[in-house]
C-alpha positions in Angstrom: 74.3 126.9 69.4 76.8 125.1 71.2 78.1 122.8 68.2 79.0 126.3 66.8 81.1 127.0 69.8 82.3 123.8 70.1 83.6 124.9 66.6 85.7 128.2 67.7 87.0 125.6 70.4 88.7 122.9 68.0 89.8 125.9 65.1 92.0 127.0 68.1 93.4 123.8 69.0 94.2 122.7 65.8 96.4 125.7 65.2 98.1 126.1 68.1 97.9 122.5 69.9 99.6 120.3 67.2 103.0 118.5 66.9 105.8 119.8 64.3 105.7 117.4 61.8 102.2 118.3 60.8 101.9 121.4 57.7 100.8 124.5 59.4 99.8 126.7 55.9 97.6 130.0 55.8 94.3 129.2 55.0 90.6 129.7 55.8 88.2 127.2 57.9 84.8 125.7 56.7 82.5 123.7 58.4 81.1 120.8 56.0 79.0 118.9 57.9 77.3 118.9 61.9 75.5 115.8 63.1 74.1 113.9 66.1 76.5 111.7 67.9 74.8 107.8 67.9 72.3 107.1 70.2 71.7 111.5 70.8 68.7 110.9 73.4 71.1 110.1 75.8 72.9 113.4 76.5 70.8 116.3 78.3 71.1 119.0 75.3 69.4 118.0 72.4 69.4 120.1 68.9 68.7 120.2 65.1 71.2 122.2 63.0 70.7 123.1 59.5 73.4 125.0 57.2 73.5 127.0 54.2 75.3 129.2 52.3 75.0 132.8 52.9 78.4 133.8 50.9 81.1 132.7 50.4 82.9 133.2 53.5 79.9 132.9 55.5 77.3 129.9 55.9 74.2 130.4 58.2 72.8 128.2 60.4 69.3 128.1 62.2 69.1 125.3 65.3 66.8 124.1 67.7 67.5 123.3 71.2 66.5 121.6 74.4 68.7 121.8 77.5 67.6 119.6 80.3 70.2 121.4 83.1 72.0 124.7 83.5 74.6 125.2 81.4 77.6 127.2 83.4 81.7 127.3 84.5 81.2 123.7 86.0 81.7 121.8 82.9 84.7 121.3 80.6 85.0 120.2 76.8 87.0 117.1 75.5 87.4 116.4 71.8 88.7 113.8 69.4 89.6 114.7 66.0 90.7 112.9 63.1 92.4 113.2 59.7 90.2 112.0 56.8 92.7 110.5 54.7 92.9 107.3 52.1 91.2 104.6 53.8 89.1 106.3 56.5 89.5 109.0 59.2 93.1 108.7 61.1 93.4 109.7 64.7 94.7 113.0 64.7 94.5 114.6 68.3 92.3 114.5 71.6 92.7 117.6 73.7 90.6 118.9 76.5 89.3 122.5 78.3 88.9 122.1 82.3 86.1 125.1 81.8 84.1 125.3 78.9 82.6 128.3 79.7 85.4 130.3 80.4 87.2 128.8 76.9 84.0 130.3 75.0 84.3 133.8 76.7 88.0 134.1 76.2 88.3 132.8 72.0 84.5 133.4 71.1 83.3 136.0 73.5 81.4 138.8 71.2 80.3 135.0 68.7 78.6 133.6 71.5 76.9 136.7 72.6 75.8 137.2 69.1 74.5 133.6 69.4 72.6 133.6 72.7 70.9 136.6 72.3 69.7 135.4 69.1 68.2 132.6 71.2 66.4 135.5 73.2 68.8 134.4 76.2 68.5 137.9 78.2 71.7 138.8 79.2 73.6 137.0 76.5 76.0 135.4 78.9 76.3 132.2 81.0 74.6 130.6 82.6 72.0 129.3 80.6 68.9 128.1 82.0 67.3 124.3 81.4 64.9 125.3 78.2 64.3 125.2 75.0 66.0 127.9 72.3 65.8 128.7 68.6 68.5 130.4 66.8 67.6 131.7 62.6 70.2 132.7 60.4 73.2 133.0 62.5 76.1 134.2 59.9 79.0 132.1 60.9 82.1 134.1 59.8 85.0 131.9 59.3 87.1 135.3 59.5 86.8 134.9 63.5 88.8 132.0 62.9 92.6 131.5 63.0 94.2 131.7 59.6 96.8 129.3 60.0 96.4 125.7 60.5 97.0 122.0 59.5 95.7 121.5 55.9 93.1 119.0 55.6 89.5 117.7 56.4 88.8 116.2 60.0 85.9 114.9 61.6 85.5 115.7 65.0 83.6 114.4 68.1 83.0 116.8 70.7 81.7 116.3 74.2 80.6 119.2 77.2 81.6 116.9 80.5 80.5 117.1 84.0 83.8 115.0 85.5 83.3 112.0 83.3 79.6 112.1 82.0 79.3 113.6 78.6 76.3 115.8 78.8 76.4 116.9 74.9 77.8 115.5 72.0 78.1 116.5 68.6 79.8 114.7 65.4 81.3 118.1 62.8 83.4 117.9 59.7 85.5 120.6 59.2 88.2 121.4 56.7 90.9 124.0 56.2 92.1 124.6 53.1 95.4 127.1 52.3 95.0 130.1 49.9 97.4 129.9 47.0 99.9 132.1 46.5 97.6 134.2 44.1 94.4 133.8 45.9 93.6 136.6 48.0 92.4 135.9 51.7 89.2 137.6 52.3 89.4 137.8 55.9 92.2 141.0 55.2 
């Protein structure tokens, strides 16, 4: 649930946070890959996160999770991306959100309703309460997603902080790929 948020989070700062020199094409977001950060016990949200394809602009995901503490406006995000290119994965950008909470409900609002009710959270909103959730067959609709972006595959490491203790981690590979002049972008 939150990797998927986590998700919306570094979509927009990849196409709005960058520097000039990097191509900015149209294009459409897919998310390759999500996996545990090393040593995973350590953080106070645990989860299992499976993907597959529903079509082809959506993939589905079911997850398990286990949150230890309440999740609410106290914590903020920090991520560091990088570029896969020849000879490994380049540093591409850090950035950070002071209130992780408040990013969700201003980029993702109506996504992460969608996802915590699925998870039977009753209201859909935060906070969340320490416990353990299930979400099957979220659709993930990369139409949500800004269209425009730096071309290319990154992997990502993303952290919810309280100050400077990471509380959740999660390791994503993500590409955006631009539409050719003849391919038409579904998300229109």
């Amino acid at each position: 649930m939150f990797s998927l948020l986590l998700f919306y989070f570094i979509c927009g700062n990849n196409a709005f946070g960058i520097s000039a020199d990097k191509m900015i094409a149209k294009g459409k977001w897919s998310i390759q890959a999500i996996e545990k950060c090393p040593e995973p016990e350590q953080y106070y949200l645990q989860y299992e996160v499976s993907k597959r394809k529903l079509t082809r602009m959506k993939d589905g995901f079911d997850a398990d999770f286990q949150l230890a503490i309440t999740m609410d406006e106290t914590f903020s995000m920090h991520a560091e991306m990088c570029q896969f290119v020849d000879g490994g994965c380049k540093p591409f950008q850090e950035f950070d959100e002071d209130c992780f909470v408040c990013f969700i409900n201003k980029y993702a609002e109506s996504n992460a309703k969608k996802l915590l009710s699925m998870a039977d959270i009753d209201p859909p909103e935060f906070p969340v309460a320490p416990g353990e959730y299930a979400v099957t067959g979220y659709d993930f609709d990369y139409c949500e997603l800004p269209q425009d972006g730096v071309v290319g595959t990154f992997g990502v490491t993303g952290y919810v902080m309280n100050g400077s203790e990471a509380l959740f981690c999660c390791y994503m590979i993500a590409e955006f790929v631009e539409l050719d002049e003849d391919e038409s972008n579904e998300c229109v």
